[in-house]
Each structure stands twice: as structure tokens, then as C-alpha cells.
C-alpha positions in Angstrom: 101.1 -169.3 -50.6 101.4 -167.0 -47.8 104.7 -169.4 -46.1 105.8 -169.8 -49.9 109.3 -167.3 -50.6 109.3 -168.4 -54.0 105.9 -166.8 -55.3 106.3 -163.5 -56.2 102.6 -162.7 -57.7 99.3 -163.9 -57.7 96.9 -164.0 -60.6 93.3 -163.6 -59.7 91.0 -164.6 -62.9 87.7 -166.4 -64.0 87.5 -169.8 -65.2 85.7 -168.7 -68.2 82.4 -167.5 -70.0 81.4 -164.3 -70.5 81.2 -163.1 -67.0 84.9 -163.2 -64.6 82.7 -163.2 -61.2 79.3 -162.6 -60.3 79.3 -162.4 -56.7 77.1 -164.5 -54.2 74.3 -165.9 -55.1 70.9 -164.9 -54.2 70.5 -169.0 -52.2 73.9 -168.2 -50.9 72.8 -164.6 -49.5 69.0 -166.0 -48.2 70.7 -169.1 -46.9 73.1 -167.9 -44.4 76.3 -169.2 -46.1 77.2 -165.9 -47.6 77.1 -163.0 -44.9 78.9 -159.6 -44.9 81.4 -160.8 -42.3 82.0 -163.9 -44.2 82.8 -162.1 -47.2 84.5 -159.2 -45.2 86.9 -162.1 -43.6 87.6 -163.3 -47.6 88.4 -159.8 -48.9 90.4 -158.5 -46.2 92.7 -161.9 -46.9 93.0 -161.0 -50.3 93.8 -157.6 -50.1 96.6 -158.6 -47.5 98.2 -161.2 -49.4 102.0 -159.9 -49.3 102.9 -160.3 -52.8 101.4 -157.9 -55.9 98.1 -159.2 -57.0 96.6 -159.1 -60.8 92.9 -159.8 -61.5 92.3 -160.6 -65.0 88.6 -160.1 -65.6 88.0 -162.7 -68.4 84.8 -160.5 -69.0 82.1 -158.5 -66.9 81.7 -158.2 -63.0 79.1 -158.0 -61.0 78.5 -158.0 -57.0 80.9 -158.6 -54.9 83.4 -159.6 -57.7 84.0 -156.1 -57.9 85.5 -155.7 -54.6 87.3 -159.3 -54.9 89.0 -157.4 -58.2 89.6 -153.9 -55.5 91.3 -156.4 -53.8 94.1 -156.8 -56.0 96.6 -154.3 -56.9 96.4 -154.6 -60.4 93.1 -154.7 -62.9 93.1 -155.7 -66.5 89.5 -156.3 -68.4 88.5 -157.0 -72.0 86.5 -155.3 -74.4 82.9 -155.3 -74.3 82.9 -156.2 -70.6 80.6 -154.1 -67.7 80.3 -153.9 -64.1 77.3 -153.3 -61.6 77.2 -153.8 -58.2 73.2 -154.1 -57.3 73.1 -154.2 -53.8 71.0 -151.0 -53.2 68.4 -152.6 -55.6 68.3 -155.8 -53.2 68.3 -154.2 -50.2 71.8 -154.6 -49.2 74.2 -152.4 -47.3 77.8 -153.5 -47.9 79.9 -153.4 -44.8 81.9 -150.7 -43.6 85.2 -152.3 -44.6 84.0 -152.6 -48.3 83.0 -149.2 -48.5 86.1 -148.0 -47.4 87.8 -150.1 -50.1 85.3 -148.8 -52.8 86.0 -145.0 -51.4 89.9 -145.8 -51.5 90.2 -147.4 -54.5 87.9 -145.1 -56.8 86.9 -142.1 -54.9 83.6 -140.8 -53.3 82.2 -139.9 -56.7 82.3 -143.1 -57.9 81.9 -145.4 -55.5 78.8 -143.5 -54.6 77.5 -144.2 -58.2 78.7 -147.5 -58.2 77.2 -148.4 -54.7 74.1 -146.3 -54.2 72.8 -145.5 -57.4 73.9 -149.3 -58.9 75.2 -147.7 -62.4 76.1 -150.2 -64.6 79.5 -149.4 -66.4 80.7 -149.9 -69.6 84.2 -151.1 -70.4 85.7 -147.8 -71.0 84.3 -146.2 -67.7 86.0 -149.0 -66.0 89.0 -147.6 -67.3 88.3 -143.9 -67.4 87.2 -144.2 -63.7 90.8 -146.1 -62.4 89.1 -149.6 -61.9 90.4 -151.0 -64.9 94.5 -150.4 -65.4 93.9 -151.5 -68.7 92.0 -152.3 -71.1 92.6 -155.3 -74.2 91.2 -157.4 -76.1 90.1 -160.8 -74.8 92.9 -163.0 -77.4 95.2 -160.5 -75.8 94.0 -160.9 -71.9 96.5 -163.4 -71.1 99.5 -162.3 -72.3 99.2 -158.7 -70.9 98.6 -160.4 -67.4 102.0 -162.5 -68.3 103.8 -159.4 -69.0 103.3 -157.5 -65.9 103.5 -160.3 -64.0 107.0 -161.4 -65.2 107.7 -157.5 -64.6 106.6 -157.6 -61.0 108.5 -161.5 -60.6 111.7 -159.9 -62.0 112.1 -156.4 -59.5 113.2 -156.7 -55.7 110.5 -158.7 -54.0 111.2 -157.0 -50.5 111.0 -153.4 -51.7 107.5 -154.4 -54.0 106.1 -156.0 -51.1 107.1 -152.9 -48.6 106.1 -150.9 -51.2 102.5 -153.0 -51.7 101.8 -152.4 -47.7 103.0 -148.9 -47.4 100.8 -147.7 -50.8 97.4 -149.7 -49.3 98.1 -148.7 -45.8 98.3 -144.9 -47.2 95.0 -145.2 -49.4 93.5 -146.6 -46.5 94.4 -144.2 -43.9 96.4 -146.6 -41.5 99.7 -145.6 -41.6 102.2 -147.0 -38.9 105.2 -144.7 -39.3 107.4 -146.8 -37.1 106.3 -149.9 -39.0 107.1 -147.9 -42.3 110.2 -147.0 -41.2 111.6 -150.5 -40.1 110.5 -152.2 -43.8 112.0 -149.0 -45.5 115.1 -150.0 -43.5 114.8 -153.7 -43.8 115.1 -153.1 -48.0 118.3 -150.4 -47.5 120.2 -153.1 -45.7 119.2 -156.4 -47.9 121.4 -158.1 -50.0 118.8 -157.7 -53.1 120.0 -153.7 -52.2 123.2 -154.6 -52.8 122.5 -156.8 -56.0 121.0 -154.4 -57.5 123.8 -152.1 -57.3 126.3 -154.2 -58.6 123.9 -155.2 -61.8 123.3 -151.6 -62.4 127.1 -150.9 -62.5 127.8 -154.1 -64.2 125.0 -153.6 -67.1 123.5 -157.0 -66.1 119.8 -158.4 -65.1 119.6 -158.2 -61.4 119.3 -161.8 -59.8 117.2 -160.9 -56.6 116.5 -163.3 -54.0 114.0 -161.8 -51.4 116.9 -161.3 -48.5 
């Protein structure tokens, strides 16, 4: 996807059931096959991915599903859903990179009740507390994701994808000015710039091409 120009989002969701993603098993975990730098290595990748990310929870989370759905840069759940992360309760510290996401993404406050205390949240905390961007019904789950994902698909895709780096490098803390600088440049001088110039003075739908 990664060497593909022509995808514009990604849609992370569940394949069904009550639950979107439970995280690793407890085999998985005892066996080896799931370790903290394993799972480190597959979140890291997912938060990088260069175009805007949606995960549509299809229902509750649990584990490390929750950080898969930090991962993305957009969250919408369905009613009735709840989230837990039970690592303290196992005897599992998450890694320093997942912390920092947790801390980023939702504050000290509440990743601190979501990681050491092991709350369980209720759909509307999920939204009160900014991990949910929204909140619908399940029936309604699919076209909301379509919707925003057509809106993302139809804006500039090199200013949202400076734009996507430059907002997760600020939460983070990792800021490279001269790097910011040359992708804020990079958009001023495209030709999608320029397209959408002319459509705005024309009155037409843009027709941007990612150069």
C-alpha cells in the first residue's frame, strides 16, 4: 500500500462479532509468538502508514486492540461497545513506545486509568475521553466510515499526509523543523496548490492528483 499513489485512506476494522479486536492471546503471549517488540514493530508500522487511517470498531476492544485503534488517526465505535486493557491484571508492562502513544493520544489521566488501574469503559467514556471520534449506531457504522473516508480521498493528498506527519510528530514530541519546513514547502509549490486555486475561483470540485 505503502508504494501505492492511488490509495488515499486506509480502513482498519473487525471482521465481525461482537468484539472489533481482542488483542493477543494468552498461547500467543506464553508462547513466544507475541512479544512487546513484536507488537511494538506492528504498531509503529501502522501509526506510520502515510495516508489518514480510520478504525471502525465493529464493537468492543480489548488488549492491544486498543493501541492498534491509537494507531489510526481516526476512531469510530458503535453503541453498546467497551474497552479494557488488562495488562496490569496479567502482569504485563506495555512497552515504552505504547505508553507514549496511550499518553499522547488520551492524556496522563487516562491512560493511567486505562493502563494501570485496567478500567473498563463504556461507550460514551470512549467518547467523552477523545478515543472514540464518534459514536453511532452499528447499522450506521459503515456508512459514517464511508463518509469521512470519501472526505479525506477528495482533499489534497500531499497537504493531509504532511499534515498527518507534522500533527503525530507534534503529539509525540519529535518535531524536525527542517523536515517540517521542506513538506510545508513541498505542498506551496505542488500542482494540487495550484488546482486548488483555480477550482476555488472557478466554483468547481478540485481534481487533485498527489503532485
Amino acid at each position: 500500500m505503502e508504494s501505492t499513489a492511488d490509495v488515499r485512506v486506509l480502513v482498519l476494522t473487525g471482521s465481525g462479532g461482537a468484539t472489533f479486536c481482542s488483542g493477543a492471546s494468552l498461547t500467543q503471549i506464553e508462547s513466544g509468538e507475541m512479544t512487546g517488540l513484536v507488537f511494538e514493530q506492528l504498531a509503529d508500522a501502522l501509526a506510520s502508514v502515510r495516508v489518514p487511517s480510520i478504525c471502525a470498531l465493529n464493537g468492543s476492544v480489548f488488549g492491544g486492540g486498543v493501541e492498534l485503534a491509537l494507531c489510526c488517526d481516526f476512531r469510530i465505535g458503535v453503541e453498546g461497545s467497551r474497552m479494557a486493557v488488562p495488562a496490569a491484571r496479567l502482569g504485563i508492562c506495555y512497552p515504552l513506545g505504547g505508553i507514549r502513544r496511550y499518553v499522547a493520544a488520551l492524556g496522563q489521566g487516562v491512560a493511567s486509568r486505562l493502563l494501570l488501574a485496567a478500567e473498563e469503559l463504556d461507550d460514551r467514556e470512549m467518547l467523552a475521553t477523545g478515543f472514540l471520534h464518534r459514536l453511532v449506531p452499528l447499522g450506521e457504522l459503515e456508512a459514517a466510515t464511508r463518509d469521512l473516508a470519501g472526505r479525506l480521498a477528495s482533499h489534497a493528498p500531499l497537504a493531509v499526509q504532511a499534515m498527518k506527519r507534522l500533527v503525530r510528530d507534534v503529539a509525540t514530541g519529535a518535531v524536525d523543523e527542517a523536515a517540517a519546513g521542506e513538506l510545508i514547502e513541498g505542498c506551496a509549490r505542488s500542482e494540487d496548490f495550484r488546482e486548488g486555486v483555480r477550482a476555488r475561483r472557478e466554483g468547481r470540485p478540485p481534481t487533485f492528483r498527489g503532485a
